[in-house]
Chimera marker file (.cmm) of the C-alpha trace (Angstrom):
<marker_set name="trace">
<marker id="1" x="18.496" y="-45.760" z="55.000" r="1" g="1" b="0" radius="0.5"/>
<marker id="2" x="18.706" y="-46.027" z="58.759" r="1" g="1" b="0" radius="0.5"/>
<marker id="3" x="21.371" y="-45.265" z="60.602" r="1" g="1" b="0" radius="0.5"/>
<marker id="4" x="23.469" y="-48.099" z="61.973" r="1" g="1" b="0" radius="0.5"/>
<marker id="5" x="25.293" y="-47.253" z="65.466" r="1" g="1" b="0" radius="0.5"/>
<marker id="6" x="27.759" y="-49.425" z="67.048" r="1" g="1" b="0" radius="0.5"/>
<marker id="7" x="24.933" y="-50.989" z="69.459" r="1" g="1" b="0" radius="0.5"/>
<marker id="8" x="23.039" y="-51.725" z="66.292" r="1" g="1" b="0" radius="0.5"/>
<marker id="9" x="26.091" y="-53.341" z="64.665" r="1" g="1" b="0" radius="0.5"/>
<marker id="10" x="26.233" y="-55.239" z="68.224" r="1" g="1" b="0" radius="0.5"/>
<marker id="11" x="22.565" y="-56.370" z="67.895" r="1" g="1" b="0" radius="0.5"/>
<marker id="12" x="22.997" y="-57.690" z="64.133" r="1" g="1" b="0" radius="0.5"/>
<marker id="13" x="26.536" y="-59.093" z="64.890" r="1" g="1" b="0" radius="0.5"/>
<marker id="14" x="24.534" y="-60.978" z="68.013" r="1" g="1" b="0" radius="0.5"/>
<marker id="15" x="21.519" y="-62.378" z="66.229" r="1" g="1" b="0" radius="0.5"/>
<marker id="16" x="23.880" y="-63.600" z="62.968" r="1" g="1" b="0" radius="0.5"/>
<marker id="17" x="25.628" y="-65.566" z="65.650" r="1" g="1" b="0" radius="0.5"/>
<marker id="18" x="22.498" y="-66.990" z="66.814" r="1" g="1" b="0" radius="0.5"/>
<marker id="19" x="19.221" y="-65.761" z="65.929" r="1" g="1" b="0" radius="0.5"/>
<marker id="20" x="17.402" y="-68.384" z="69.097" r="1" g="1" b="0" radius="0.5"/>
<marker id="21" x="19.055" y="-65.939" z="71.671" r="1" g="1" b="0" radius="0.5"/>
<marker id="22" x="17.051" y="-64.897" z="74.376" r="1" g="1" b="0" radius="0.5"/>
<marker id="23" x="16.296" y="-60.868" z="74.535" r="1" g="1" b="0" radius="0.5"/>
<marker id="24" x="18.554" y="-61.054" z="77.880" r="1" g="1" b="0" radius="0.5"/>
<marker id="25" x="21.798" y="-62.392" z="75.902" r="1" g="1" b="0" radius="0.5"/>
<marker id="26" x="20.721" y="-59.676" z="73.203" r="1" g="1" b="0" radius="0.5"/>
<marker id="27" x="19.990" y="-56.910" z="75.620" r="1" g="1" b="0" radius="0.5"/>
<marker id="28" x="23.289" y="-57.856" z="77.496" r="1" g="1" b="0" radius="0.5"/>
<marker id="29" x="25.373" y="-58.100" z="74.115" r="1" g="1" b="0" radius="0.5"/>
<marker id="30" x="24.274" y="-54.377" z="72.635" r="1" g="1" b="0" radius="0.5"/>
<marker id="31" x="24.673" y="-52.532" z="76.578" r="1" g="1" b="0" radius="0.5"/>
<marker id="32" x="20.864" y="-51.749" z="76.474" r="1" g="1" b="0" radius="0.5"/>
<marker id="33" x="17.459" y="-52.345" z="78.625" r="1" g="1" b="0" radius="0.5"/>
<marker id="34" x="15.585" y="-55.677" z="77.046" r="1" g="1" b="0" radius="0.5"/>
<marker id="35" x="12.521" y="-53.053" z="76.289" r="1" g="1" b="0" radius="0.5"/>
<marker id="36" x="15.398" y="-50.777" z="74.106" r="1" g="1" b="0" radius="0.5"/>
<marker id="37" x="16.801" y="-54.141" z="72.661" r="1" g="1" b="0" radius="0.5"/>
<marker id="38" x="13.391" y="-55.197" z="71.523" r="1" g="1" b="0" radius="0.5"/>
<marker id="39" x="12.665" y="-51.661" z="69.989" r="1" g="1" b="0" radius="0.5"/>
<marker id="40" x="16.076" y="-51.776" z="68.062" r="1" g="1" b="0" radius="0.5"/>
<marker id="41" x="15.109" y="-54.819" z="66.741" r="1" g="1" b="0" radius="0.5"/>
<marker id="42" x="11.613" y="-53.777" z="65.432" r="1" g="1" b="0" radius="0.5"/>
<marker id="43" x="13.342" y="-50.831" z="63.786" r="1" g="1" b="0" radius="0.5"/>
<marker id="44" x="16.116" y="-53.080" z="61.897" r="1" g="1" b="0" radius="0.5"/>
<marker id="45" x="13.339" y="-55.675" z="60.735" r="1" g="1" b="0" radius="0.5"/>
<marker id="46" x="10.469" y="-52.585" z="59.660" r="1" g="1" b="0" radius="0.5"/>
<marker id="47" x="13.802" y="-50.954" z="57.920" r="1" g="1" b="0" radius="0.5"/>
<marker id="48" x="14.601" y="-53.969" z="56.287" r="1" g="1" b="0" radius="0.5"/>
<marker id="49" x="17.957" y="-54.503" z="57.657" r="1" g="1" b="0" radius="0.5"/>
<marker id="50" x="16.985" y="-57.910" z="59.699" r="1" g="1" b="0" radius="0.5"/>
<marker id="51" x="14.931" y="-59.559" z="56.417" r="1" g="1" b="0" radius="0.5"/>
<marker id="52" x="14.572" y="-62.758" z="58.922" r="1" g="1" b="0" radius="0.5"/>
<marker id="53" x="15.453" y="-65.361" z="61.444" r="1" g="1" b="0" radius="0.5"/>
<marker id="54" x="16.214" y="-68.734" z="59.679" r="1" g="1" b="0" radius="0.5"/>
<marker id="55" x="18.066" y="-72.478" z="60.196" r="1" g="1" b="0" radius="0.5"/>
<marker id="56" x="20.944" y="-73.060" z="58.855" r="1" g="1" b="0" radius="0.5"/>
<marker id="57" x="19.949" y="-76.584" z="57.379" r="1" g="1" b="0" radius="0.5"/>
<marker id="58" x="22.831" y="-79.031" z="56.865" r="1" g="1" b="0" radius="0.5"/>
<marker id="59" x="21.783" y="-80.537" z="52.761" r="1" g="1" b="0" radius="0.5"/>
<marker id="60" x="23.862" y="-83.916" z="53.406" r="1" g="1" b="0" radius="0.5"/>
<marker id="61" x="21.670" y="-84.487" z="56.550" r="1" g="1" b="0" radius="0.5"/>
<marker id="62" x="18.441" y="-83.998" z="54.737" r="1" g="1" b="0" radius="0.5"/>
<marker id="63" x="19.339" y="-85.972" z="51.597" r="1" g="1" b="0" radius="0.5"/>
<marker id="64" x="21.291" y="-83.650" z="49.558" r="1" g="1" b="0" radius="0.5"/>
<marker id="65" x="24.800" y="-84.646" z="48.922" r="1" g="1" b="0" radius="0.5"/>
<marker id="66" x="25.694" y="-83.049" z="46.311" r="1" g="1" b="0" radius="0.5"/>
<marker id="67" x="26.098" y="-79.348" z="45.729" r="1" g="1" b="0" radius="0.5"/>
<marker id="68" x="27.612" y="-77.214" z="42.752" r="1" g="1" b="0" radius="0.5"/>
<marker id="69" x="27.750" y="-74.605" z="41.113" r="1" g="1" b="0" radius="0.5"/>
<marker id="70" x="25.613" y="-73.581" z="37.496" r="1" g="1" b="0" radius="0.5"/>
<marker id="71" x="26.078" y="-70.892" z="35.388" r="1" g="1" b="0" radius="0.5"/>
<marker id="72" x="23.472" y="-70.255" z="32.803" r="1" g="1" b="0" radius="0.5"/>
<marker id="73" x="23.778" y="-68.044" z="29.971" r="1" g="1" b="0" radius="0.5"/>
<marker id="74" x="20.002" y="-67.378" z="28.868" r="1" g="1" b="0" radius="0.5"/>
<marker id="75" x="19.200" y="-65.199" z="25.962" r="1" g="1" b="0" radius="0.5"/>
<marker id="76" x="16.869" y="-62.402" z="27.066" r="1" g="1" b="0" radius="0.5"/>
<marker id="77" x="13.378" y="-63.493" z="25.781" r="1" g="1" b="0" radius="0.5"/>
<marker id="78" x="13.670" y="-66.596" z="27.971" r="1" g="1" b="0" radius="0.5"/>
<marker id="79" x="14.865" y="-65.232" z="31.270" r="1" g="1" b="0" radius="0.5"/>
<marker id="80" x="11.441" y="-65.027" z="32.933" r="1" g="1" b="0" radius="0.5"/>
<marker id="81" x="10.096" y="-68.236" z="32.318" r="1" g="1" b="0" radius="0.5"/>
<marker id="82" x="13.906" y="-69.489" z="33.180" r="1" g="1" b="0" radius="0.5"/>
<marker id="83" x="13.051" y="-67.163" z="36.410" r="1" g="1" b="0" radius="0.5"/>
<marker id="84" x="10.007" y="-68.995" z="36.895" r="1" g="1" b="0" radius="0.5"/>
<marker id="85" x="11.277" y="-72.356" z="36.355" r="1" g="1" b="0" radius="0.5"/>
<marker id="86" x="14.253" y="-72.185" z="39.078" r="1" g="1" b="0" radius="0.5"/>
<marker id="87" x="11.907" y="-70.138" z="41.557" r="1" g="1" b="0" radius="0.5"/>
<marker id="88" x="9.720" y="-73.765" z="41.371" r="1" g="1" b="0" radius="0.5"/>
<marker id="89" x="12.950" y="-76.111" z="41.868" r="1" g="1" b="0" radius="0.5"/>
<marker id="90" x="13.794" y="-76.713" z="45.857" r="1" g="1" b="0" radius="0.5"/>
<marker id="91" x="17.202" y="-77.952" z="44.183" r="1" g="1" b="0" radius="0.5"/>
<marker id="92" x="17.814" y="-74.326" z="43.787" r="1" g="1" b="0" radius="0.5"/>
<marker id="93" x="19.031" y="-72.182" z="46.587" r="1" g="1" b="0" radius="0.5"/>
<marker id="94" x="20.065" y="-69.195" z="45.478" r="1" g="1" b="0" radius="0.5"/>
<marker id="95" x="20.006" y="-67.658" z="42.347" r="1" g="1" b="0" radius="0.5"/>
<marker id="96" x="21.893" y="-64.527" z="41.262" r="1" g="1" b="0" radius="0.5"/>
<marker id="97" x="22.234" y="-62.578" z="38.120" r="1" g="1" b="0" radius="0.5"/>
<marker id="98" x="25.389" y="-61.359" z="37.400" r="1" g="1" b="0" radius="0.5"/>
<marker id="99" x="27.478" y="-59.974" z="34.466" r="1" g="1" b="0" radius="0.5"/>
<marker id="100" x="30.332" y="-61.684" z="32.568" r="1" g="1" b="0" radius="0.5"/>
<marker id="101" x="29.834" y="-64.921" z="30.465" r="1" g="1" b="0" radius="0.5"/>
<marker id="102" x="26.699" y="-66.309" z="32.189" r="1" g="1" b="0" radius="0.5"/>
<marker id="103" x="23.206" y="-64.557" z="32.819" r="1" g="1" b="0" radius="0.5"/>
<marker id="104" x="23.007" y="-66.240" z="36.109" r="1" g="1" b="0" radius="0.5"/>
<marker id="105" x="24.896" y="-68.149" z="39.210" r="1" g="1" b="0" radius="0.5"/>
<marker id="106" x="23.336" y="-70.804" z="40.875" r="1" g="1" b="0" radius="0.5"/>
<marker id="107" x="23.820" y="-72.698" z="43.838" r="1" g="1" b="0" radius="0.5"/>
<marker id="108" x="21.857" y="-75.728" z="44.104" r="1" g="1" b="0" radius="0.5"/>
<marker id="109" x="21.624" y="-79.249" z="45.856" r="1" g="1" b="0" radius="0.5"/>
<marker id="110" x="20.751" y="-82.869" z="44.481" r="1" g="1" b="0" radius="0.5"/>
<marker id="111" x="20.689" y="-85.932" z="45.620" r="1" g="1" b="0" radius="0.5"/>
<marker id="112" x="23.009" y="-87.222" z="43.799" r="1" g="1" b="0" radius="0.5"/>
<marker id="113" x="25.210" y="-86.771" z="40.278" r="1" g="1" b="0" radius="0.5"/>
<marker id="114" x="22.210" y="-88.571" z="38.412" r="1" g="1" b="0" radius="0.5"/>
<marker id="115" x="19.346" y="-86.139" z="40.262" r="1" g="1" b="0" radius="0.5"/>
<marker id="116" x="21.816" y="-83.137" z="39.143" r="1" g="1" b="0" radius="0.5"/>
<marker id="117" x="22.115" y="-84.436" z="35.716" r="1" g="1" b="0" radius="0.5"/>
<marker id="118" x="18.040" y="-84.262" z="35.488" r="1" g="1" b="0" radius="0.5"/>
<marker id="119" x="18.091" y="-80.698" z="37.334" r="1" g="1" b="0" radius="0.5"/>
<marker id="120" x="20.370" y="-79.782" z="34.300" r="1" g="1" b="0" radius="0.5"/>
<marker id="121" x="18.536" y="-81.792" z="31.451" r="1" g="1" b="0" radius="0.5"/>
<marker id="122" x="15.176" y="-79.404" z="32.843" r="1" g="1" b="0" radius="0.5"/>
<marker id="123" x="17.171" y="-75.848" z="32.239" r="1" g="1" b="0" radius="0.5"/>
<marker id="124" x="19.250" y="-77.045" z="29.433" r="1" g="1" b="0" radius="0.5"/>
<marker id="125" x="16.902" y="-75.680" z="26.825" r="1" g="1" b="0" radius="0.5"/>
<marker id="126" x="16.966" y="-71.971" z="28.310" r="1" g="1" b="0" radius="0.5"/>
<marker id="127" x="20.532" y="-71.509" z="28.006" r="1" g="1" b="0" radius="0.5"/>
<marker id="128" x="23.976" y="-72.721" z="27.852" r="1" g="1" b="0" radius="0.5"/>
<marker id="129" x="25.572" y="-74.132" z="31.389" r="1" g="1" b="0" radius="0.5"/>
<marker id="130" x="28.520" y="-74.306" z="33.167" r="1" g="1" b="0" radius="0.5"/>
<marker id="131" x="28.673" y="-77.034" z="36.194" r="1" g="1" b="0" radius="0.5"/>
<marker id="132" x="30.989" y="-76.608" z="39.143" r="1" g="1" b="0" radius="0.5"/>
<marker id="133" x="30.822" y="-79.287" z="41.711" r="1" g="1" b="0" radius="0.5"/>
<marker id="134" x="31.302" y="-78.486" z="45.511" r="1" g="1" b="0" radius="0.5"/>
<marker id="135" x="34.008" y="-80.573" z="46.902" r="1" g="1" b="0" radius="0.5"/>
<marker id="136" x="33.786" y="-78.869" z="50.249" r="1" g="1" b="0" radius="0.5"/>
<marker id="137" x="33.152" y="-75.078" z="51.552" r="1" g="1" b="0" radius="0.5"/>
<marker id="138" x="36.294" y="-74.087" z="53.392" r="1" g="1" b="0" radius="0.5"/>
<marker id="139" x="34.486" y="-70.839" z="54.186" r="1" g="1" b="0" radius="0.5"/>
<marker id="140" x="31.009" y="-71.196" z="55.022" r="1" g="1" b="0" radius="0.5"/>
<marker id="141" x="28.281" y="-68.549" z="54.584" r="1" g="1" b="0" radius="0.5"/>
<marker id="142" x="29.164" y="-65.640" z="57.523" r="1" g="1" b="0" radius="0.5"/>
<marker id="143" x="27.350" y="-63.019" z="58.876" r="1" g="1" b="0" radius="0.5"/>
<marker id="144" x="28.012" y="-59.544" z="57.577" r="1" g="1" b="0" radius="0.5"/>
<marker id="145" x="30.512" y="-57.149" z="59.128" r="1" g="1" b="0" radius="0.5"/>
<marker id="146" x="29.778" y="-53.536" z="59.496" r="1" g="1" b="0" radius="0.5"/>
<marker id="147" x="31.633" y="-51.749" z="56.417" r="1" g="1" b="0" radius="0.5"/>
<marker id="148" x="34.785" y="-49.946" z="56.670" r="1" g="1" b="0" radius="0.5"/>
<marker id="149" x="34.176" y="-46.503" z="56.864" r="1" g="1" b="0" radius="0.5"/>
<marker id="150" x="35.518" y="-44.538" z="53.729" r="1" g="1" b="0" radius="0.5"/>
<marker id="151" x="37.479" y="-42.315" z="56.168" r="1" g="1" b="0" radius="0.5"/>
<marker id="152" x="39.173" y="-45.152" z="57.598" r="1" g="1" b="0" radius="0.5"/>
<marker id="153" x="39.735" y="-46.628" z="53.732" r="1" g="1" b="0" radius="0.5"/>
<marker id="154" x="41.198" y="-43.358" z="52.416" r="1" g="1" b="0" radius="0.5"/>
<marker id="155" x="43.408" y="-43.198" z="55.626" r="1" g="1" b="0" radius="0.5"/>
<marker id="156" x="44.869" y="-47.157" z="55.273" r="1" g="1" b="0" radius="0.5"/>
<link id1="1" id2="2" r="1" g="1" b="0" radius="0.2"/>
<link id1="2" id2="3" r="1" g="1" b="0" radius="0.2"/>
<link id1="3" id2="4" r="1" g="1" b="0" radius="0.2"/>
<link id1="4" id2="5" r="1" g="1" b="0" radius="0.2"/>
<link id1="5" id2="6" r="1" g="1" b="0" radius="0.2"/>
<link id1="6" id2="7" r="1" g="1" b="0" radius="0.2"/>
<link id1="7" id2="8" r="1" g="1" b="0" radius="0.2"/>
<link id1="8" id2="9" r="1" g="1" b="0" radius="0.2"/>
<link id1="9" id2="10" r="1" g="1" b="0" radius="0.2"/>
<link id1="10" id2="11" r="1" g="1" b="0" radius="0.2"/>
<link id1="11" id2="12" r="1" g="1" b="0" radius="0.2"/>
<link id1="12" id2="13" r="1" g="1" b="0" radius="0.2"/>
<link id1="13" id2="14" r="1" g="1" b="0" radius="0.2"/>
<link id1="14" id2="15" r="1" g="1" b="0" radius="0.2"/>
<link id1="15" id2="16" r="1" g="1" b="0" radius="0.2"/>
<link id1="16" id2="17" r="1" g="1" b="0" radius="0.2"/>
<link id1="17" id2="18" r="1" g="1" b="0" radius="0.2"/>
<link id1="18" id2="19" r="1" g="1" b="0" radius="0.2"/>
<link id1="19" id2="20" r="1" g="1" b="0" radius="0.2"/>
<link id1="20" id2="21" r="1" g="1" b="0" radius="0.2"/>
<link id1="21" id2="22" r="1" g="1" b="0" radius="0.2"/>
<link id1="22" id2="23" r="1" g="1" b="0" radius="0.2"/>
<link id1="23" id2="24" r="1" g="1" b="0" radius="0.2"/>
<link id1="24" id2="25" r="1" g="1" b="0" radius="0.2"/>
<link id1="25" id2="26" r="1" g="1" b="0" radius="0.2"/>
<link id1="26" id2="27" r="1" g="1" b="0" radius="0.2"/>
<link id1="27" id2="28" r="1" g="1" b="0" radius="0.2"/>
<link id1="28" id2="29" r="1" g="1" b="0" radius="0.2"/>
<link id1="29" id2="30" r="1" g="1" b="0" radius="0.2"/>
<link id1="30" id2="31" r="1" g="1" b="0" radius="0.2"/>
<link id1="31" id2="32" r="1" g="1" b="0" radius="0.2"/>
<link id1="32" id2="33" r="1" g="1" b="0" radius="0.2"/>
<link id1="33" id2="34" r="1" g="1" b="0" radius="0.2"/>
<link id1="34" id2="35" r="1" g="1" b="0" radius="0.2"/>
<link id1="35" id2="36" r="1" g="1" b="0" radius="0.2"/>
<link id1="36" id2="37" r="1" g="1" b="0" radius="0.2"/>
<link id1="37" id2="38" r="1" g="1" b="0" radius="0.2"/>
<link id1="38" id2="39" r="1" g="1" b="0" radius="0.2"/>
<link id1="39" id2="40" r="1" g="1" b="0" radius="0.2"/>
<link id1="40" id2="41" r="1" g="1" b="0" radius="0.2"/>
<link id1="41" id2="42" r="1" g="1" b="0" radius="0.2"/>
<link id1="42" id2="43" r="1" g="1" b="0" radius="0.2"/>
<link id1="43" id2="44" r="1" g="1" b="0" radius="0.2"/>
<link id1="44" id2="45" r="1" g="1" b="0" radius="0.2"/>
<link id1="45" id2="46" r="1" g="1" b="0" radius="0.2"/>
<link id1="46" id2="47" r="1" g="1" b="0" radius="0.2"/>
<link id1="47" id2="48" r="1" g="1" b="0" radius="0.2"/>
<link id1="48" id2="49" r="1" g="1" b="0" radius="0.2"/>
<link id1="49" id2="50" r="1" g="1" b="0" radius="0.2"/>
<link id1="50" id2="51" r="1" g="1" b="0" radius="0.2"/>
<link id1="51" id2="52" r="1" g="1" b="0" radius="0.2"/>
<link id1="52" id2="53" r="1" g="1" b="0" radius="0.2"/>
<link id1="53" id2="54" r="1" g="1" b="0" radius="0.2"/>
<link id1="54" id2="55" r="1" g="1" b="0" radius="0.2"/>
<link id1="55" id2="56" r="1" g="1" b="0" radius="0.2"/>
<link id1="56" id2="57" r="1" g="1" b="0" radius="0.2"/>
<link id1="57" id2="58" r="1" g="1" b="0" radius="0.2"/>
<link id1="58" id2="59" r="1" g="1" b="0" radius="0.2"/>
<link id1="59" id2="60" r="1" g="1" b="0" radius="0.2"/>
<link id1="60" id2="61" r="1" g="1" b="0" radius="0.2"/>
<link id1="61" id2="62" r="1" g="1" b="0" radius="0.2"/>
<link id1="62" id2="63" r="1" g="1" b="0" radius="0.2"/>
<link id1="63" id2="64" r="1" g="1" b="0" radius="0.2"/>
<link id1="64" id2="65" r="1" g="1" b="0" radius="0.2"/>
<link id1="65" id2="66" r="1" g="1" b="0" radius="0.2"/>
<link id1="66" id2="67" r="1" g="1" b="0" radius="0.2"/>
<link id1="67" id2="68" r="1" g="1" b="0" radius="0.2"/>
<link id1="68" id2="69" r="1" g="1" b="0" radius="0.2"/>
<link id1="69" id2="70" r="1" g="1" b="0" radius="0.2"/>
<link id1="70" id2="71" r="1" g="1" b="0" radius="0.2"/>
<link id1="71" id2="72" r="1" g="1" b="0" radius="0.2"/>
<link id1="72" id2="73" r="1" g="1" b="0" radius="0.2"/>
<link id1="73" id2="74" r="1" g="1" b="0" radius="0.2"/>
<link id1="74" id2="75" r="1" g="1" b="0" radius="0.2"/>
<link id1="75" id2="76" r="1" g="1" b="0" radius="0.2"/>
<link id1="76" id2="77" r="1" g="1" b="0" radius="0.2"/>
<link id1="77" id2="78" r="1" g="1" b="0" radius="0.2"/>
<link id1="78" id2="79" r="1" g="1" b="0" radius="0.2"/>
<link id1="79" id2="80" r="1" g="1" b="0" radius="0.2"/>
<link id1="80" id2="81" r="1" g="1" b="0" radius="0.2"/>
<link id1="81" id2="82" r="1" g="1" b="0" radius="0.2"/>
<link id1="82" id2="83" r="1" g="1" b="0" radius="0.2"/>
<link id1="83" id2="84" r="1" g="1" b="0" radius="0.2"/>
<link id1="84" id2="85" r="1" g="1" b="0" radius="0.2"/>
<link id1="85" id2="86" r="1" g="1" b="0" radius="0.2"/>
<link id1="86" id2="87" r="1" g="1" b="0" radius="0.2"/>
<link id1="87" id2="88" r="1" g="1" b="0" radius="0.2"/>
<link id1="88" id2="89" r="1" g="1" b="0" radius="0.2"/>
<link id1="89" id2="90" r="1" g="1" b="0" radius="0.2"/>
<link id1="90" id2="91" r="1" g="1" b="0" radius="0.2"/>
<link id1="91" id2="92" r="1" g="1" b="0" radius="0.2"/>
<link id1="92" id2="93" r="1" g="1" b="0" radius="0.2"/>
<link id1="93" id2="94" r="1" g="1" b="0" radius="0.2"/>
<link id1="94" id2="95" r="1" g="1" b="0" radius="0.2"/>
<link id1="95" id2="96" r="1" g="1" b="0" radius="0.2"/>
<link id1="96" id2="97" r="1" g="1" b="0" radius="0.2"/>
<link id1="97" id2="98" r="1" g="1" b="0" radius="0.2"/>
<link id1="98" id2="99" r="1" g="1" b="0" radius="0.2"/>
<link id1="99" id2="100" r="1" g="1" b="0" radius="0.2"/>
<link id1="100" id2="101" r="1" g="1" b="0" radius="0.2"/>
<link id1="101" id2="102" r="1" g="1" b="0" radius="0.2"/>
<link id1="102" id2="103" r="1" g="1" b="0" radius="0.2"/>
<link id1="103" id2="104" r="1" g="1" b="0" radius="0.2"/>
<link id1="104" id2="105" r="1" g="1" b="0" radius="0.2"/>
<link id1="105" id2="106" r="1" g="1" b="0" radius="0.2"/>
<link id1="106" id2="107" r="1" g="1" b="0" radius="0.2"/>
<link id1="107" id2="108" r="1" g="1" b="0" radius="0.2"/>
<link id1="108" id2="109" r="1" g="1" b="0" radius="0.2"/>
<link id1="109" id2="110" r="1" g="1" b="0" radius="0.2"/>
<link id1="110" id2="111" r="1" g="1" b="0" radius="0.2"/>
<link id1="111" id2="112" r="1" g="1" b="0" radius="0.2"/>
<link id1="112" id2="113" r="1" g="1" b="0" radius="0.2"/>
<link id1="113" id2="114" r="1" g="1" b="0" radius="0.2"/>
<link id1="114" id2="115" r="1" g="1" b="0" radius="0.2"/>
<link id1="115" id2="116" r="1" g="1" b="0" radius="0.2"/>
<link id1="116" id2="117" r="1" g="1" b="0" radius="0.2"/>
<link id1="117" id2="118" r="1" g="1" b="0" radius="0.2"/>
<link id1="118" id2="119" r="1" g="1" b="0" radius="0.2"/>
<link id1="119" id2="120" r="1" g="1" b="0" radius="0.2"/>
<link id1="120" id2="121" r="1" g="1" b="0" radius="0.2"/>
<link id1="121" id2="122" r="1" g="1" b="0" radius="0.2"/>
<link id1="122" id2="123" r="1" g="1" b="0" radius="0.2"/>
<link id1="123" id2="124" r="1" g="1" b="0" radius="0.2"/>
<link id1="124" id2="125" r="1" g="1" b="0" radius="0.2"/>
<link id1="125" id2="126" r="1" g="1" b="0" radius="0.2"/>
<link id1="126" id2="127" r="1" g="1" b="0" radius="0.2"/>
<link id1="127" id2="128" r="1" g="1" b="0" radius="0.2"/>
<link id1="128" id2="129" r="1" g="1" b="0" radius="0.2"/>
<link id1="129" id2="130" r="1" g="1" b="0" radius="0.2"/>
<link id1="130" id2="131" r="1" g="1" b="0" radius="0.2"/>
<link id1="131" id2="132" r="1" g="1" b="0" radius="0.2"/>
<link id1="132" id2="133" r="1" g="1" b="0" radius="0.2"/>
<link id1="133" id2="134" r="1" g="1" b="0" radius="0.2"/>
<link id1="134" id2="135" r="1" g="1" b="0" radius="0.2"/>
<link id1="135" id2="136" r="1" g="1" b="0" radius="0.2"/>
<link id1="136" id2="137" r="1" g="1" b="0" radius="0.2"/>
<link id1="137" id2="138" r="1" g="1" b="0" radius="0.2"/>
<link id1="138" id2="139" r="1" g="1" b="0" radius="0.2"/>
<link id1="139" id2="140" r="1" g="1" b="0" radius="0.2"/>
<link id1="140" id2="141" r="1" g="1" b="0" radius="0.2"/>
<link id1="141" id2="142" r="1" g="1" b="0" radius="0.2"/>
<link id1="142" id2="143" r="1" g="1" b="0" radius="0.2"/>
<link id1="143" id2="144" r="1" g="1" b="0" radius="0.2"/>
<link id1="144" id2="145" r="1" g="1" b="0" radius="0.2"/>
<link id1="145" id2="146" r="1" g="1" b="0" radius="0.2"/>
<link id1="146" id2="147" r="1" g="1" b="0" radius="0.2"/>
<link id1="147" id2="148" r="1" g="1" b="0" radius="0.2"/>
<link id1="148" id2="149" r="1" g="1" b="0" radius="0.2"/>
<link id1="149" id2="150" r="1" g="1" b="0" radius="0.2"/>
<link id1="150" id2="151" r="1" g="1" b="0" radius="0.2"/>
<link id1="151" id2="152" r="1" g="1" b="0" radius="0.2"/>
<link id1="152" id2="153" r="1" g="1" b="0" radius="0.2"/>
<link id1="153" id2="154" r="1" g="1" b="0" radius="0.2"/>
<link id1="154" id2="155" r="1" g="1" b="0" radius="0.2"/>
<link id1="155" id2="156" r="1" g="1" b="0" radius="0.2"/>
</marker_set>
């Protein structure tokens, strides 16, 4: 795992903000040289940490306005081809598998309540769901934080 440094934490905290910066506002932002700022960067994508730069896409502007919520509880000879069948849906944003009640935790976007009632008709048959429609998102998606050191845990 690499190291993370307080000028690294600068850099990632910088390009969540906005990932179209220019290596200047970057350089400026971390307290390095734009050839150091471009190295640091290399080393968090080739390390993994920076996985990509992407648009944050309003889903009512391009069509979508609905979102919810799906849980799916999928008995385990059918995950993969359940697997396989949201990986194919661009109504499906993220997909997570968790433990509890349900197998997996969707988040996904229709058109409307009658496209989301076909998106659920399709994945009926691998498992029970749960619907939960999104009425609004008081907290949008946010950048990570750098984690509280265990020292600093232990002491609060």
């Amino acid at each position: 795992m690499l190291e993370l440094d307080d000028k690294a934490w600068r850099l990632i905290q910088a390009i969540q903000a906005d990932g179209r910066q220019p290596l200047k506002v970057l350089a400026e932002a971390t307290g390095l040289s734009i050839p150091a700022t471009l190295e640091r960067l290399r080393r968090l994508e080739e390390a993994g940490v920076v996985r990509g730069f992407h648009a944050d896409i309003d889903p009512k502007a391009v069509g979508y306005g609905v979102r919810a919520i799906v849980g799916i509880n999928a008995p385990q000879p059918g995950k993969q081809a359940l697997l396989d069948k949201l990986r194919s849906s661009p109504r499906v944003l993220e997909c997570h598998h968790v433990s509890g009640n349900d197998s997996y935790m969707l988040s996904v976007v229709a058109t409307d309540l009658e496209d989301l009632e076909r998106f659920l008709s399709e994945i009926n048959g691998f498992g029970e769901t749960r619907t939960s429609i999104v009425f609004s998102t008081p907290i949008e998606r946010r950048g990570l934080a750098r984690p509280v050191e265990r020292e600093q845990r232990q002491a609060g």
